[in-house]
N, C-alpha and C positions, 0 to 999 in steps of 0.2 A: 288738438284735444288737450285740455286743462291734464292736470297731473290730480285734480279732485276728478274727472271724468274717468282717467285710469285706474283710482280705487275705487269706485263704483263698479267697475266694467269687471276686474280679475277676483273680487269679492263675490262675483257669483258662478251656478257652473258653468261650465263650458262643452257643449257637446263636443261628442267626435263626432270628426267625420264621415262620411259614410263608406270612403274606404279602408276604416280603422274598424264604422259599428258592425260594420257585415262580420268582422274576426271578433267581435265582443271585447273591445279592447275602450275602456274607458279612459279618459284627462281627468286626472287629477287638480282643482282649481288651487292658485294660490291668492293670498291675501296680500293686497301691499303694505305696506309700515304707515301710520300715520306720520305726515309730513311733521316735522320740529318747526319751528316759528319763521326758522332763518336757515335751509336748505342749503350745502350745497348743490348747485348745477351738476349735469353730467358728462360738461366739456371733460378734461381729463380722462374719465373715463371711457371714454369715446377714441379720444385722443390716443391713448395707451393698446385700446385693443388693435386699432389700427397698425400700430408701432408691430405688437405683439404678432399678428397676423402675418406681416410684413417678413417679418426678421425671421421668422419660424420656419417660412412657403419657401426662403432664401438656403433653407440647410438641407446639403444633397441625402439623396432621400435612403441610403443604408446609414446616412448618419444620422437622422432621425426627421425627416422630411417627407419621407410615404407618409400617405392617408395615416393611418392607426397612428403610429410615433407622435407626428404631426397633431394631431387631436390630443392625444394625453398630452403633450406639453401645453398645449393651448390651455387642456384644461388646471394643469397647474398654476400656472400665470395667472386664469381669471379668482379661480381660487383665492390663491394670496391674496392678488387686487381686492377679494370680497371681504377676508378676515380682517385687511388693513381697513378700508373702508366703514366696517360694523364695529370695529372697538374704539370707535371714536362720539365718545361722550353717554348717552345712557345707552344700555340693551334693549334693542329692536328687535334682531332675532338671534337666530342660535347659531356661535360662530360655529364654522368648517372643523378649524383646527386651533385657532387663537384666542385662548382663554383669558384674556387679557385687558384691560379698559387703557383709554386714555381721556385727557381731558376734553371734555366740548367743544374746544374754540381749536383745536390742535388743525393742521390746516392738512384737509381733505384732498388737497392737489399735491401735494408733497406726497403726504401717504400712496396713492396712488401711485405716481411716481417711481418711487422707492418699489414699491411693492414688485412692482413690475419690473422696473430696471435690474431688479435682485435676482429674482427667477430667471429672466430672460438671458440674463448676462453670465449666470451657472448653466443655463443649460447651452448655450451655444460654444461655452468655454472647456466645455466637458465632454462636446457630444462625439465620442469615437469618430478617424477617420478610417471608416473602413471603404472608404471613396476618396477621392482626392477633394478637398475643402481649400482650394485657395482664397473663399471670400471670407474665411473666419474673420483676417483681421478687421475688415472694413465694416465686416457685420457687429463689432465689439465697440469700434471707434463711431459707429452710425449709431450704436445705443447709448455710447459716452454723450454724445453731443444731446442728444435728444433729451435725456437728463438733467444735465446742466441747463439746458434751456426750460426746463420743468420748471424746474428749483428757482433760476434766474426770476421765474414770474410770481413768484411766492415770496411775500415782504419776510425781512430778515427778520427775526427775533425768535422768542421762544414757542410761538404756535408753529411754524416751521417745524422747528427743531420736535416740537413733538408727535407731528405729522413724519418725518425722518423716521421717528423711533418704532412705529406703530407702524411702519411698510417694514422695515429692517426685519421687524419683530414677526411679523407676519409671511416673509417671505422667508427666513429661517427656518419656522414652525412648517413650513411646504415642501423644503426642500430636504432638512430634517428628515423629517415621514418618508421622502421618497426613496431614502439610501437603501439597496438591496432590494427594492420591489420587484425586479424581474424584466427591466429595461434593459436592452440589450444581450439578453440570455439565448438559452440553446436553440437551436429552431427545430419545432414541432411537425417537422415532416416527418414521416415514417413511407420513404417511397415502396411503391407498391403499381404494378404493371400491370395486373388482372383487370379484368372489365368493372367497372364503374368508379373508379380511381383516377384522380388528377395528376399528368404529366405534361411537365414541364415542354413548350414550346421554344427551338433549336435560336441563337442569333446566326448574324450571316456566317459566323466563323465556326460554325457547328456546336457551340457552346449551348446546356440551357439557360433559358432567362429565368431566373428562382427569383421567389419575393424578396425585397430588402431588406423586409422586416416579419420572420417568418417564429417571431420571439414575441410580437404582442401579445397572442392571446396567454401565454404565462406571465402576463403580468399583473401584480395585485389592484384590485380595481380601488375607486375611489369612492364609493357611495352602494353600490353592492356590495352582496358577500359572498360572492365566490367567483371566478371567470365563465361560468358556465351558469351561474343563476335562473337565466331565461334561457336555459337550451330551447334550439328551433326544433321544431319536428323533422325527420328525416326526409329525404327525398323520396319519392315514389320507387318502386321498387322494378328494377331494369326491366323485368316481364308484364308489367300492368298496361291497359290501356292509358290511365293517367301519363304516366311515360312515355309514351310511343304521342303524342298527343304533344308534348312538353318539346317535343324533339323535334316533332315534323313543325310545329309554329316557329323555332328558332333556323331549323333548315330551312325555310322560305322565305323568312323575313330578314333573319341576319347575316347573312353572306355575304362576303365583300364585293363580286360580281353576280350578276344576273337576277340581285332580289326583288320580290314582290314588293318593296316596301315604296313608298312615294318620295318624289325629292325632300318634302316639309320633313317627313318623318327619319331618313338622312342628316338631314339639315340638325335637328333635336337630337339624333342620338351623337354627333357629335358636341353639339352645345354645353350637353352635358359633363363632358369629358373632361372635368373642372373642377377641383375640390372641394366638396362641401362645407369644409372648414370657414373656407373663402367667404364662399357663397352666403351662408346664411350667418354670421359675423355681421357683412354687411349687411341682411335685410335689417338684422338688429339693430344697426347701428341708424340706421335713415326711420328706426318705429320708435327707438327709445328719445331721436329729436324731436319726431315731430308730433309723439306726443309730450314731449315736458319732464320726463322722466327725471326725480333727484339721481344724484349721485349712488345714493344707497340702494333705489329701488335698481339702479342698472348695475354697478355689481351684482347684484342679487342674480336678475337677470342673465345676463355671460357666466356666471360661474355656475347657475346651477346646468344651462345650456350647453359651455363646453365641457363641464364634467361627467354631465351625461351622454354625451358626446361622447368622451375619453373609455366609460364603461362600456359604452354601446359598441364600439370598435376592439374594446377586451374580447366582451364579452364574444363579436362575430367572427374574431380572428378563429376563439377557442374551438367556435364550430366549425370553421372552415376546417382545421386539419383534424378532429374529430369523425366527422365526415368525409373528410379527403374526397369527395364526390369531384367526379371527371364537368369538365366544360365543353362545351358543345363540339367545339374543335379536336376533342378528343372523341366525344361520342360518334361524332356521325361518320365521320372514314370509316369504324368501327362497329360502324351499327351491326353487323355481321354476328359480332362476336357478345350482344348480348340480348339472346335466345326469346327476341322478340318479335314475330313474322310484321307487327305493323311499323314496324322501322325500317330503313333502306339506307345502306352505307351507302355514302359516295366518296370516293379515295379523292385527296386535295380541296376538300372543301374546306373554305377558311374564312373568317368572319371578320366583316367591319372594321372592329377594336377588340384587340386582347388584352390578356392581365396575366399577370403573374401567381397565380395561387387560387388553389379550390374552388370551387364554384360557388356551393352553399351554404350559408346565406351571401346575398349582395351587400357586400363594403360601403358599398352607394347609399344604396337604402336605409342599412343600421344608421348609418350616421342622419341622413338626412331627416329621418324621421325622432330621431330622435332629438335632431333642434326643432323642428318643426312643432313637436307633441308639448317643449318650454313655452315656444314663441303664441301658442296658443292659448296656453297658460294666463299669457299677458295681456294679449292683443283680443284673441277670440282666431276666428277663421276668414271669416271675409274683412279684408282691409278697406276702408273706405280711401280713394285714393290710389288703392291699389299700393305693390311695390315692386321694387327693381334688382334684377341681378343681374351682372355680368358677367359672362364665359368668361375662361382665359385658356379656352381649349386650345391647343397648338393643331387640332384638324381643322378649325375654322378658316377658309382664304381668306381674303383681307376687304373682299366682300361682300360674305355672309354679315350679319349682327350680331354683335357680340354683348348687345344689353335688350332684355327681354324685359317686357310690366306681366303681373301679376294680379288677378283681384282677390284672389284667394290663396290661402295654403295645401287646399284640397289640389288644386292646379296642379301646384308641378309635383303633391306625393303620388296622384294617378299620371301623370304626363311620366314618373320615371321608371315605375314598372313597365311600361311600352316601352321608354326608352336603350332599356337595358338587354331588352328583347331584340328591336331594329338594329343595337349594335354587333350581334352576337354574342354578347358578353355572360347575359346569362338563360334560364329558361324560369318560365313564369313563376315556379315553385319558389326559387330562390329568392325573388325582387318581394313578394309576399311578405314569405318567412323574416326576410331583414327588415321591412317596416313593421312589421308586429314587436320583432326583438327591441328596435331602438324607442320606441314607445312603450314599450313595458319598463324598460331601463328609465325613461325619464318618470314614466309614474310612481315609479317605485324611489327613486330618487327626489321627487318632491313631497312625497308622501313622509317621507323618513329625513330628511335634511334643511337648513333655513327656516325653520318653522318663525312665526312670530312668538315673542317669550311675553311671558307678564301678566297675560290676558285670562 
């Protein structure tokens, strides 16, 4: 697809889904920039996210490598990359953070470059060991080299140099904002033993396994306004038939022995077990080639994706300990004790894949959907072509398939609500509730951010 076929395509609306229209949950369409004469390409940019992606998945995960963590710094990285990228010659749209112009010809791979090598190289440099981090050094020396090699392909003189200036400047303006946001702060537990409350699951050595990062949801969001904006709806109330309903589907299907569920469906819920981050990055990265995408329009692209991304995981942390609602693993030994006759304890029952934290909403789902509800944005919903994602689930044997095609986005946001169900991980309320939140975050985020100016 031409990159004239791309502004044709995101110029107009875009339905949802149907398993977004049934919740009344509308996409927000965007507009592309009209191309300038003489375009950068979106090598680089492509280039970078990868890099980004890479280096980020590499930091152990209480130092900022879980899910949530993991997401907001992606989305600061593309961030910057976007502000570098838009103040380079007239305004197109409306910067992030970086109120600033440079000249026309200032060279858009440097910028780039910079922008990224800036963020990436404070945050890995900075990120608390509260895990042991023996690969910081290699992860700093593997972003030196990668830079230099940036730069090395960008002819010497002043468009350089003013490309340098405008990633510098933009990754400042990012990293700036973020001092004091709430990164690494208190953890938002408040434990609590009584029935329908999440507790912590024992390691071998009796210890509990707690989340890594039980500080996200107090963190200042990036594009909302508040960490609770989209609060989810609560969970069914321990005595309702919706409950007893929610319970007995995750007791038959998600259990680590004896479940109803079929090999395929096994198969998928560990597939899954993969970081969305990862996941949809890449789908971006193989839609913004092969349709033609400038430079400008895929920054645009990635930052408005992982920053809504970054709130979407605020925003579902906040409710997770909000809520503090129990996980299956807790519910059902316990079924006993909440004064429900259509439920049935069973002592030792234990599920597929566990987590570390809250039940509701799904971690999974906030995020996914909420790249999903950008990637929509751009593309539409059925890819022509289809597209491809890779597991890098560590439940995978070595031969299972660890690369699935796609023809749609509807595909796997309905394949990960079941998903989430076959692993035990969560109950249907949750997988819901989390794709409604990460699509209300990205509408509301393109709604209110990146706008085109001028017009």
């Amino acid at each position: 697809m031409t990159h004239q076929r791309f502004v044709s395509l995101v110029a107009g609306t875009i339905v949802a889904s149907a398993a977004f229209g049934a919740y009344g949950v509308s996409v927000v369409p965007l507009v592309a920039s009209a191309a300038p004469p003489v375009a950068a390409d979106a090598t680089a940019v492509l280039h970078w996210n990868q890099v980004a992606a890479t280096t980020l998945a590499a930091v152990p995960g209480p130092n900022g490598g879980a899910p949530p963590a993991f997401q907001i710094n992606m989305g600061m990285t593309q961030g910057a990359v976007y502000d570098a990228v838009n103040a380079i010659g007239p305004k197109q749209h409306q910067p992030y953070l970086l109120d600033k112009r440079f000249g026309a010809k200032a060279s858009v791979e440097a910028a780039v470059a910079t922008a990224a090598y800036d963020v990436l190289a404070a945050l890995v440099s900075s990120a608390p060991e509260r895990a042991p981090f023996p690969g910081r050094a290699a992860l700093l020396a593997g972003l030196a080299t990668e830079y230099a090699t940036s730069l090395d392909a960008v002819a010497d003189g002043p468009f350089e140099k003013q490309g340098v200036a405008a990633g510098h400047a933009a990754a400042s303006a990012m990293l700036e904002a973020r001092v004091d946001d709430g990164r690494f702060g208190e953890s938002q537990w408040v434990p609590d033993t009584s029935p329908g409350h999440w507790w912590p699951l024992l390691n071998a050595q009796g210890q509990p396994i707690l989340d890594p990062t039980p500080w996200a949801g107090g963190v200042e969001p990036f594009l909302i306004e508040s960490q609770s904006q989209f609060r989810t709806e609560p969970p069914p109330a321990l005595d309702s038939d919706a409950y007893a309903a929610e319970v007995n589907e995750v007791q038959a299907l998600g259990r680590a022995t004896g479940s109803t569920r079929t090999e395929h469906q096994t198969y998928v819920a560990k597939w899954w077990q993969s970081a969305p981050i990862l996941s949809w990055n890449e789908v971006s990265r193989q839609l913004i080639e092969r349709n033609e995408l400038t430079a400008a329009d895929s920054a645009r692209l990635l930052a408005l994706q992982n920053l809504s991304g970054a709130d979407a995981a605020i925003n579902c942390w906040n409710d997770k300990y909000f809520y503090d609602f129990w996980r299956p693993w807790n519910s059902i030994p316990r079924a006993d004790e909440d004064d429900n006759p259509a439920t049935i304890a069973e002592p030792g029952w234990t599920a597929l894949i566990t987590a570390p934290y809250p039940d509701t909403p799904s971690g999974h789902n906030c995020l996914d959907a909420a790249h999903v509800t950008v990637m929509r944005m751009f593309f539409g919903d059925v890819i022509e072509g289809g597209f491809q994602i890779t597991s890098l689930s560590a439940l995978l044997t070595a031969a299972e398939p660890k690369v699935r095609t796609f023809d749609s986005f509807s595909q796997p946001l309905g394949e990960l609500i079941d998903a989430r169900i076959w692993a035990g991980l969560h109950y249907r309320f949750a997988d819901v509730q989390g794709q409604l939140l990460g699509a209300n975050v990205a509408n509301y985020g393109a709604a209110n951010y990146f706008q085109a100016v001028g017009r």
